[in-house]
C-alpha positions as CSV (number, residue, x, y, z in Angstrom):
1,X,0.0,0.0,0.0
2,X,1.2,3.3,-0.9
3,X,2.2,5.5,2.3
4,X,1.0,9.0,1.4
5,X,2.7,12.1,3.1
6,X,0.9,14.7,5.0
7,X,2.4,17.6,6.2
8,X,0.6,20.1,8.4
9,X,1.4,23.9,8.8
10,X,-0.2,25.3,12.5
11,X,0.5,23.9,15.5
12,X,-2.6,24.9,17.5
13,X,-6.2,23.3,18.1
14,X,-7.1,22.5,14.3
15,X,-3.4,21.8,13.4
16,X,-3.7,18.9,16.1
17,X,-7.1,17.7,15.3
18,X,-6.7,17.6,11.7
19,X,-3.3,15.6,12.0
20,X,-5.2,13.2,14.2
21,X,-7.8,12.6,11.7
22,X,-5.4,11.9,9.1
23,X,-3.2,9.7,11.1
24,X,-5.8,7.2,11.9
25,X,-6.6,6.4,8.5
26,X,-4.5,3.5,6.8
27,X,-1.7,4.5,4.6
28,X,-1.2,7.8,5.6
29,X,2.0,9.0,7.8
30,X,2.7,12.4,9.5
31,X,5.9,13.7,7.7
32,X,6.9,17.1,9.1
33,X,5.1,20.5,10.7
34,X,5.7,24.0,10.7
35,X,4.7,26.3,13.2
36,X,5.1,30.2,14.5
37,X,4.8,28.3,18.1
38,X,8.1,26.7,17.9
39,X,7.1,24.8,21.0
40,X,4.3,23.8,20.2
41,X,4.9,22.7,16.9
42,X,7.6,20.4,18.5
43,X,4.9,18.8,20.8
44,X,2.7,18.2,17.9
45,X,6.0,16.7,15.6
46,X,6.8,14.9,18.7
47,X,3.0,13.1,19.1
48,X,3.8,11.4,15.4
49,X,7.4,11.1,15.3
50,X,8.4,14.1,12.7
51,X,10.3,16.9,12.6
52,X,9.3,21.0,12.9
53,X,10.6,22.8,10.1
54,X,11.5,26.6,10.2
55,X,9.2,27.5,6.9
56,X,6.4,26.3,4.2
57,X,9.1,25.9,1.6
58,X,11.7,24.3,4.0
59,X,9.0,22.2,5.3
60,X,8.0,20.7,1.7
61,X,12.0,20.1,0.9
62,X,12.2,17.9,3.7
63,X,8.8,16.0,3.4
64,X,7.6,16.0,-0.3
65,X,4.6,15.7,1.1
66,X,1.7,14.6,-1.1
67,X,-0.6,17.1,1.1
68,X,-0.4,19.8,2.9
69,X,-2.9,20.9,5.7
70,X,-2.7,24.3,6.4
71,X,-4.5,25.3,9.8
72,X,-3.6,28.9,10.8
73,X,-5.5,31.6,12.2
74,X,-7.0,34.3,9.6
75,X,-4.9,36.7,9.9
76,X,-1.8,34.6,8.8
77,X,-3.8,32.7,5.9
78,X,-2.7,34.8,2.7
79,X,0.8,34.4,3.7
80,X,0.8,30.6,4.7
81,X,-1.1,30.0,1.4
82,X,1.0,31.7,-1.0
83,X,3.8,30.2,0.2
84,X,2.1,26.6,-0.1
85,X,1.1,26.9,-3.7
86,X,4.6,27.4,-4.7
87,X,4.6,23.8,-3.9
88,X,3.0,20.8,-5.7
89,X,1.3,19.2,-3.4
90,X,-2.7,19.3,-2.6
91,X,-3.4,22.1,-0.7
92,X,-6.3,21.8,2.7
93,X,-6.7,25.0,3.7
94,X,-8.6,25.5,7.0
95,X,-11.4,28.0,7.1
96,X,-12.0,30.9,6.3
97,X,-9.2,30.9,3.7
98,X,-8.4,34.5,4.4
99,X,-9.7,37.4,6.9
100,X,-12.7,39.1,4.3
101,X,-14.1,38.7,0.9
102,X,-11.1,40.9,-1.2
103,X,-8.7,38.4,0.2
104,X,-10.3,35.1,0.1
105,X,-10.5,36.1,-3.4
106,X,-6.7,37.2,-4.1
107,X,-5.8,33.9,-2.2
108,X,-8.3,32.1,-4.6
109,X,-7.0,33.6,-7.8
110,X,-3.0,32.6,-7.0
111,X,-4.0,29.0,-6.3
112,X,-5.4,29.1,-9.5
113,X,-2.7,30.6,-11.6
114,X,-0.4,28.5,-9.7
115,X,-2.6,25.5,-10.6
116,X,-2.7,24.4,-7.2
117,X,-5.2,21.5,-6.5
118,X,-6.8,23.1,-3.1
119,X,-9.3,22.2,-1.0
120,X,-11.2,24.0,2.0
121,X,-11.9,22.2,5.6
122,X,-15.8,23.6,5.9
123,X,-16.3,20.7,8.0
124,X,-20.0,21.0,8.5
125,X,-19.9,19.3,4.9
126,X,-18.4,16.7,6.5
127,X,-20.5,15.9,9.2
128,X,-22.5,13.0,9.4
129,X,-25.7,14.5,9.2
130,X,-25.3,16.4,6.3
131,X,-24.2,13.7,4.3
132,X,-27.3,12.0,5.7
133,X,-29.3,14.9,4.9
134,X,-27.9,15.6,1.1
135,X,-28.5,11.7,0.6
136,X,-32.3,12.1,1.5
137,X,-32.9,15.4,-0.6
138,X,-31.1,13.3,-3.9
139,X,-34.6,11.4,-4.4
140,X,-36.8,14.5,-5.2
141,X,-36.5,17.3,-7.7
142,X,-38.5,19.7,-5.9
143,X,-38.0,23.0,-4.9
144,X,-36.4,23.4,-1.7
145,X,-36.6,25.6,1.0
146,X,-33.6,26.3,3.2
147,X,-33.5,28.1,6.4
148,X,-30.7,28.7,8.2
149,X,-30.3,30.1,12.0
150,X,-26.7,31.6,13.1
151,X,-25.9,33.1,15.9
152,X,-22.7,34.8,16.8
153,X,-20.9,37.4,20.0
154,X,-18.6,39.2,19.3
155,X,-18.0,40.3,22.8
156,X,-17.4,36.5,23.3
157,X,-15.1,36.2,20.5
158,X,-13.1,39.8,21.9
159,X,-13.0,37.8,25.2
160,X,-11.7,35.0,24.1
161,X,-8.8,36.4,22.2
162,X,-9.8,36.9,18.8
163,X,-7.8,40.1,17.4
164,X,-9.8,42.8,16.4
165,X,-9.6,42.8,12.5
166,X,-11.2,38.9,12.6
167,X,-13.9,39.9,15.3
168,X,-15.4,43.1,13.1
169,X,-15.4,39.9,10.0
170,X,-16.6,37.9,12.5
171,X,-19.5,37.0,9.6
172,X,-16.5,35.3,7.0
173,X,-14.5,33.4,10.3
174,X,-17.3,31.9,11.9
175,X,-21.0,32.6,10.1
176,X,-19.9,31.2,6.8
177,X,-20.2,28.1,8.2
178,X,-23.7,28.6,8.0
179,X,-24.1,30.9,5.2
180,X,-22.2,27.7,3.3
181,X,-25.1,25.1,4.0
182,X,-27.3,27.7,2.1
183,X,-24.5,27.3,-1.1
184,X,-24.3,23.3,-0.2
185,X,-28.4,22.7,-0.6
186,X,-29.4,25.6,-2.8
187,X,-29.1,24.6,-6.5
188,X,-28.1,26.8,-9.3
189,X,-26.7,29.8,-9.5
190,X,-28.0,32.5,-7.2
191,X,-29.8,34.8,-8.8
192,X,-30.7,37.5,-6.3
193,X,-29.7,37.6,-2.6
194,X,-32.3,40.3,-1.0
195,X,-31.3,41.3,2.8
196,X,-34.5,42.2,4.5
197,X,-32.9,43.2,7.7
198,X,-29.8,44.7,7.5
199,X,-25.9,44.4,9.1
200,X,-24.9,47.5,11.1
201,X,-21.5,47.1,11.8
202,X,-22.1,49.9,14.8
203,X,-24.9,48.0,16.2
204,X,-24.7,44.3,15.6
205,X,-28.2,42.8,16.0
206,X,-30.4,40.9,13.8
207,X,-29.5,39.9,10.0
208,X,-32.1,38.4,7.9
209,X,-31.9,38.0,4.0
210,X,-33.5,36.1,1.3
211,X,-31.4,34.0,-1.5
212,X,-32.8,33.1,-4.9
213,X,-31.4,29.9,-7.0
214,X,-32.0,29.6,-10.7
215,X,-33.3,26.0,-9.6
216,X,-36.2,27.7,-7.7
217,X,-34.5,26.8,-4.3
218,X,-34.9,29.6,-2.1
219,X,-32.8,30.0,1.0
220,X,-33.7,31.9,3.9
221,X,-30.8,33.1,6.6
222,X,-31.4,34.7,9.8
223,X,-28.8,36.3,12.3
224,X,-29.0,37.3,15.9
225,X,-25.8,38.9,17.0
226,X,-24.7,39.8,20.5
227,X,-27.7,37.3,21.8
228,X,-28.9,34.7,22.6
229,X,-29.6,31.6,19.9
230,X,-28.9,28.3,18.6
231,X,-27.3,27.4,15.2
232,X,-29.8,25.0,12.9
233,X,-30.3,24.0,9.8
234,X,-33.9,22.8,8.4
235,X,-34.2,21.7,4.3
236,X,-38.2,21.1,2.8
237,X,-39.1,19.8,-0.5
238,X,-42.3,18.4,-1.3
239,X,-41.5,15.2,0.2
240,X,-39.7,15.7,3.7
241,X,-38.1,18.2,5.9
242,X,-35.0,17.9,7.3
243,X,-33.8,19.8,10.6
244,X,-30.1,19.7,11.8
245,X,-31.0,21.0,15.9
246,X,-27.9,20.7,16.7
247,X,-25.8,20.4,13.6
248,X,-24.3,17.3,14.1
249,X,-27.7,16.0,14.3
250,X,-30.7,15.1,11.5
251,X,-34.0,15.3,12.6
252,X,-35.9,13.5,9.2
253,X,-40.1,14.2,9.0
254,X,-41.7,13.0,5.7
255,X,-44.7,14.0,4.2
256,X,-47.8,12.7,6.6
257,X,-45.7,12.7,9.5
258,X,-45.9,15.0,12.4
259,X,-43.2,14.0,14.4
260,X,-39.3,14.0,13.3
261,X,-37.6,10.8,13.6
262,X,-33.8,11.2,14.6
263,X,-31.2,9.9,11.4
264,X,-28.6,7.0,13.3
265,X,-25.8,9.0,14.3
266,X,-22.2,8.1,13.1
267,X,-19.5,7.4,16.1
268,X,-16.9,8.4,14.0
269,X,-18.3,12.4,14.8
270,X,-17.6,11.4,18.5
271,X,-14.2,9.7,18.2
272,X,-12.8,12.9,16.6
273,X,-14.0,16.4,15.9
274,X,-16.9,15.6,13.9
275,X,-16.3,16.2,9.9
276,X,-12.9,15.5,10.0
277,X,-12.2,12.2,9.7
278,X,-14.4,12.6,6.7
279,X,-13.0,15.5,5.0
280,X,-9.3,13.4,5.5
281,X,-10.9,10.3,4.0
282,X,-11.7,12.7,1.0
283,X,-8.3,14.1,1.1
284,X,-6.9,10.6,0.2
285,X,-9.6,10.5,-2.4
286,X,-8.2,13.4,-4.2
287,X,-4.5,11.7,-3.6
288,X,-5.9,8.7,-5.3
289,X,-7.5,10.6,-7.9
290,X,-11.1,9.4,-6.9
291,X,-14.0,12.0,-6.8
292,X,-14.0,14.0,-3.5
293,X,-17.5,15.9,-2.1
294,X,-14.7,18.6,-0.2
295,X,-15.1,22.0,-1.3
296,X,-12.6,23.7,-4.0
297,X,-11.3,26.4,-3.3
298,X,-14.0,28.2,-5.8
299,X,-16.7,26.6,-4.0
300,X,-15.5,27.9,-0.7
301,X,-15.2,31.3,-2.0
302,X,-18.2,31.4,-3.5
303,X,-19.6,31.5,0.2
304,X,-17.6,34.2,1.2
305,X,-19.2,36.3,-2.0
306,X,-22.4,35.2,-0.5
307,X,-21.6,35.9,3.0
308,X,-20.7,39.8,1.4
309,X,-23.9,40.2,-0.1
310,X,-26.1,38.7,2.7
311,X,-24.0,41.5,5.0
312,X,-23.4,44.4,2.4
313,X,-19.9,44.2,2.9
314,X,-19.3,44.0,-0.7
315,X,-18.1,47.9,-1.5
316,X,-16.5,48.1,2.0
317,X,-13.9,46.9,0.9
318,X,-11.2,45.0,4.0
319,X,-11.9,45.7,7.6
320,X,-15.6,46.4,7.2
């Protein structure tokens, strides 16, 4: 069996759980790490028997890695990136691949005009119950209806350390991974994305908007910042509806039915952080040349154009 190479740049929470996902798969070996926490990136070398390497370049000249995961905060993103597409190897960029729209999309166009095959961790794709969930909507052509329920502090976020520049595009680091599930079910191209209640960056409260597929879909997102509320996810076509109360959990009522009836869940969203395991399966797919379900890069920053327009952020331009 071929061993293939993975080499991870980040040395913090992802960095660790990612590598531990990949590392419990067959035929896949740690090779090297890089890290701006020099100790910590030697813990995390340590755990799987590698060594930390100083840079991106100096870490692919020691590994060849097949893969590279790249799992640092926003803010060092554009930097870690560029310097991993100068390289050969698949790229699995951690979310959100850059700090706002104008970036995600500079970081976007080098991997393409390096020709880099990259990949973006949104590892609520990933989860069991979405996979559940996109397996029961493949049956029926109908229009669907998407609504989506986010939530977000940024007084939280301040508190717990988040710099200042990702907490004020606190919508691209952490609401995209809702504003995603409306790209992931809705079919088509959008046609129209119609905020009905709008950002204000000066008061951050409620955010409600309305987005139009060329399939019909229609997707409906709703935002309560600075209190209280939970994140879900609920699909309806003609033939069932599909809630996700937490996330990580489908609730599946078909047509007749009053009652949801909870989807099995999957102990492999318990043994690590849920997704991905998944999402590293898929990055062996890619390896092996098979079909993979991850989102591209273009995929995944197609979101953050949506997550713009939902907020308005699109002629703020950086730091909006």
């Amino acid at each position: 069996m071929k061993q293939w190479k993975i080499a991870i740049v980040g040395s913090g929470y992802m960095a660790q759980e990612h590598a531990k996902a990949f590392a419990s798969l067959p035929g896949v070996q740690i090779v090297g790490v890089a890290g701006r926490s020099r100790q910590r990136a030697e813990a995390l070398a340590a755990q799987y028997g590698t060594a930390v390497n100083d840079s991106v370049d100096a870490l692919y000249a020691a590994t060849q890695a097949d893969a590279v995961v790249v799992a640092v905060n926003e803010l060092s993103a554009r930097e870690v990136c560029l310097a991993a597409f100068r390289h050969p190897w698949v790229c699995f960029l951690e979310k959100p691949v850059g700090v706002d729209l104008p970036q995600a999309e500079e970081i976007a166009a080098a991997a393409a005009s390096a020709g880099t095959r990259a990949y973006v961790a949104l590892n609520r794709r990933s989860y069991a119950s979405t996979r559940q969930a996109l397996a029961e909507l493949a049956t029926d052509d109908s229009p669907r209806l998407i609504s989506v329920l986010d939530q977000q502090d940024m007084v939280s976020a301040r508190e717990g350390g988040q710099p200042d520049e990702v907490v004020r595009n606190y919508m691209y680091a952490n609401s995209i991974h809702l504003i995603d599930y409306l790209n992931l079910f809705g079919r088509g191209e959008i046609v129209s994305v119609q905020p009905t209640q709008a950002w204000n960056a000066e008061q951050p409260g409620h955010v409600v908007a309305t987005v139009h597929y060329a399939s019909g879909d229609v997707g409906v997102y709703q935002a309560v910042w600075n209190g209280p509320g939970p994140w879900s996810v609920t699909v309806t076509n003609s033939q069932v509806r599909l809630e996700m109360r937490p996330l990580e959990k489908l609730g599946v009522q078909r047509r007749g039915e009053r009652r949801l009836t909870e989807a099995p869940a999957d102990p492999v969203d318990t043994d690590f952080k849920p997704g991905l395991r998944h999402q590293a399966e898929q990055i062996v797919a890619v390896l092996e040349g098979q079909p993979t379900r991850l989102a591209s890069l273009a995929e995944a920053t197609r979101s953050m154009a949506l997550c713009a327009d939902i907020y308005g952020l699109r002629s703020a331009g950086r730091g909006a």
